[in-house]
C-alpha positions as CSV (number, residue, x, y, z in Angstrom):
1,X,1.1,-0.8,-40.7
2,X,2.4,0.0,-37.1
3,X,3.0,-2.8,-34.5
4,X,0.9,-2.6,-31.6
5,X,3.2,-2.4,-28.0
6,X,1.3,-3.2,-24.9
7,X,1.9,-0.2,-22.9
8,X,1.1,-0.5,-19.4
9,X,-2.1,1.1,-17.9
10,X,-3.4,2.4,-14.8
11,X,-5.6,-0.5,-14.3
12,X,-2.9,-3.2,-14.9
13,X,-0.6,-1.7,-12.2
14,X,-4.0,-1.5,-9.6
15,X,-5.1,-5.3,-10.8
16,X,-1.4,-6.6,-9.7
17,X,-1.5,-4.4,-6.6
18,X,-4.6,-6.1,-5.7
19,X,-4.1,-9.2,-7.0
20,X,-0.5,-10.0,-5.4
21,X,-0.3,-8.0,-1.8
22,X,-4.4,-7.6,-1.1
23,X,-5.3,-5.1,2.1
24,X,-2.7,-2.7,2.9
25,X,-3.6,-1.4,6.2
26,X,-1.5,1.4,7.8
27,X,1.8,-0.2,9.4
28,X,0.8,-3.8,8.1
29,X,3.7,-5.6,5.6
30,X,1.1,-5.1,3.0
31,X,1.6,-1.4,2.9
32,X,5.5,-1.7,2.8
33,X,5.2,-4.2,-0.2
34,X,3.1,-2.1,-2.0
35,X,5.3,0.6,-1.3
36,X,8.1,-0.6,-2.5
37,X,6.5,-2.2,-6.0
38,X,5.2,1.3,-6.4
39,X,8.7,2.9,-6.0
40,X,10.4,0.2,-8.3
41,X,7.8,1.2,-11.1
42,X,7.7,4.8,-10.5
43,X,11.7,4.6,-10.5
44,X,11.5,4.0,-14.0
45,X,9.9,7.6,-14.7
46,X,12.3,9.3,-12.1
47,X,15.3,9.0,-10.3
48,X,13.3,11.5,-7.4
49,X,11.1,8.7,-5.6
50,X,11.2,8.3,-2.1
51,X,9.0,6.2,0.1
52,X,8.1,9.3,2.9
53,X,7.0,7.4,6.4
54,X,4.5,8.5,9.3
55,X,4.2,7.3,12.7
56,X,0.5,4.9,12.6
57,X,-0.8,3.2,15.8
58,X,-0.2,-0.7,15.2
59,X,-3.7,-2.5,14.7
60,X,-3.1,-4.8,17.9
61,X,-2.9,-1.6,20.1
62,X,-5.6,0.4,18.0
63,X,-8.3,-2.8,18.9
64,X,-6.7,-2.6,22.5
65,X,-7.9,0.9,23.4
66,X,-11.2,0.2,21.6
67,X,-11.9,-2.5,23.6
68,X,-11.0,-0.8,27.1
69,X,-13.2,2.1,26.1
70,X,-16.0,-0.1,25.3
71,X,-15.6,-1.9,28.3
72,X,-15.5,1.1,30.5
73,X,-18.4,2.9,28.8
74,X,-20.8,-0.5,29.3
């Protein structure tokens, strides 16, 4: 008879995403917390992961030019 590991799963590693850091909008502290818990468990596999950044508008900003193109169009 074999003893039964838990290995981990997909679904695990998306359910403690979700579960411990939420929303990850673009640029939020979210996103880099997720990042980083997805580098330290991919880091395991490979020594070759890198978090890659992009430029993002910040939210406040993003909302900001909404509403002045709003209130210019009304």
């Amino acid at each position: 008879m074999t003893s039964k590991t838990k290995e981990p799963r997909l679904v695990d590693f998306i359910y403690e995403i979700y579960q411990n850091i939420g929303a990850r909008p673009a640029g939020s502290r979210e996103e880099k917390l997720a990042a980083r818990q997805i580098k330290s468990i991919l880091s395991q596999y490979s020594t070759d992961v890198k978090i890659e950044t992009f430029k993002c508008i910040p939210r406040r900003i993003q909302h900001l030019r909404n509403l002045t193109c709003i209130s210019y169009a009304l």
